[in-house]
C-alpha positions, -999 to +999 in steps of 0.1 A: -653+166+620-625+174+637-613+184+676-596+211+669-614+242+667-598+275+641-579+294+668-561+328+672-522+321+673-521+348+704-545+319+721-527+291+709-490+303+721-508+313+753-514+271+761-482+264+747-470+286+772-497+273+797-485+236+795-446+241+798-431+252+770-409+282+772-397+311+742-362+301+736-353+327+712-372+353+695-369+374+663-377+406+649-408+385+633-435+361+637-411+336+644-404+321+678-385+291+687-400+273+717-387+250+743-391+222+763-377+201+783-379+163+770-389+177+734-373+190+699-376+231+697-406+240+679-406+268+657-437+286+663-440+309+632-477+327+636-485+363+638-508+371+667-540+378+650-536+351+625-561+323+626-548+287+626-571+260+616-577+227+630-554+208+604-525+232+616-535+223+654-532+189+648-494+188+635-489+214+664-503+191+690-482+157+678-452+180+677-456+196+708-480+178+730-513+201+727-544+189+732-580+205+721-591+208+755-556+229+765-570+255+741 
């Protein structure tokens, strides 16, 4: 079984936020282009109410240095 729970994207751009990363640049969208010092932009591309599953938290975490308990 997995770590990583099913999570709201409102929740998980919250911890992104949380843990350091900043919005960069924002569209009219979903889509949102995060920063952080010492890593590649991340494009963060999740309406707020959509539910991202634990297979999706995974690639977020190795790209962006999330962690289950951050949640």
């Amino acid at each position: 079984m997995s770590q990583w729970p099913s999570t709201r994207a409102r929740q998980v751009l919250a911890a992104l936020l949380r843990i350091g990363w900043r919005i960069k640049r924002q569209s009219g969208g979903s889509h949102r282009v995060l920063a952080r010092e010492g890593w590649a932009d991340f494009v963060f591309a999740f309406h707020e109410r959509e539910e991202i599953g634990p297979k999706m938290l995974a690639r977020i975490g190795k790209k962006t240095g999330l962690r289950p308990e951050d949640l």
